[in-house]
C-alpha positions as CSV (number, residue, x, y, z in Angstrom):
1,X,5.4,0.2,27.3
2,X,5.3,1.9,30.7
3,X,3.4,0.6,33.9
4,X,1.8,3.4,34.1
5,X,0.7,2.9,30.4
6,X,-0.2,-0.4,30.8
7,X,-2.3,0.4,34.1
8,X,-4.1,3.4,32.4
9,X,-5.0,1.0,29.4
10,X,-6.6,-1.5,31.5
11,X,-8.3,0.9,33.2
12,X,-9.6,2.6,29.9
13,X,-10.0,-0.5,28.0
14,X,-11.2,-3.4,30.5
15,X,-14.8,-1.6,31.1
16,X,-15.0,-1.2,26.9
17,X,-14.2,-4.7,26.6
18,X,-16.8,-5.6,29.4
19,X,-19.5,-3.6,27.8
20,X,-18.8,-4.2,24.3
21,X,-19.4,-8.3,24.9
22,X,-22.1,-7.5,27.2
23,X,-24.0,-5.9,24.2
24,X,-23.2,-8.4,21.7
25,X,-24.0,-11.2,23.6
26,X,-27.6,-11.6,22.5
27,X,-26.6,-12.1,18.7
28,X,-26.0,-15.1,16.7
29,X,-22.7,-15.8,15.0
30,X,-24.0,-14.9,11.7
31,X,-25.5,-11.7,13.0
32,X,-21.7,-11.0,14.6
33,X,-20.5,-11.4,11.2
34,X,-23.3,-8.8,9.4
35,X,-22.1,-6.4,12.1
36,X,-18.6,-6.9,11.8
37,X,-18.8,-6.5,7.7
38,X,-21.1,-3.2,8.4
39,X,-18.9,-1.4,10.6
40,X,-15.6,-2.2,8.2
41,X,-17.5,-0.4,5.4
42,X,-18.8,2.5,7.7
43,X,-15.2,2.9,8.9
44,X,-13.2,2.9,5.4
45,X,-16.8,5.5,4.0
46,X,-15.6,7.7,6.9
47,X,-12.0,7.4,6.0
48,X,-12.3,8.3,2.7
49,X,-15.0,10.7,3.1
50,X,-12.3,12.4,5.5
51,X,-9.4,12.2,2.8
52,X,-12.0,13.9,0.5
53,X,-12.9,16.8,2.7
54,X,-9.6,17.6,3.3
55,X,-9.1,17.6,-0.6
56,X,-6.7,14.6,-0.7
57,X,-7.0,11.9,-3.3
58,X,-9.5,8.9,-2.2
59,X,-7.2,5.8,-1.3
């Protein structure tokens, strides 16, 4: 990887990281893991409901 790809990731990805554990901070462990398991399914539903609009075969 470049510097300069390295630099623009940290730039990009630094603040995410930031405000992604800023607004998970105020849940529990087991409330982390709800989340976690929620957003796996929501992702792989909007993978396959892409693979179905573009008439491919579900995975």
């Amino acid at each position: 990887m470049t510097e300069k790809a390295l630099d623009t990731g940290s730039r990009l990805f630094a603040p995410l990281a930031r405000e992604v554990e800023t607004a998970l901070s105020g849940y529990s462990p087991s409330q982390i893991e709800l989340l976690s398991d929620m957003m796996r399914k929501v992702t792989a539903a909007t993978v396959q409901a892409r693979q179905q609009a573009l008439g491919g075969p579900p995975e």
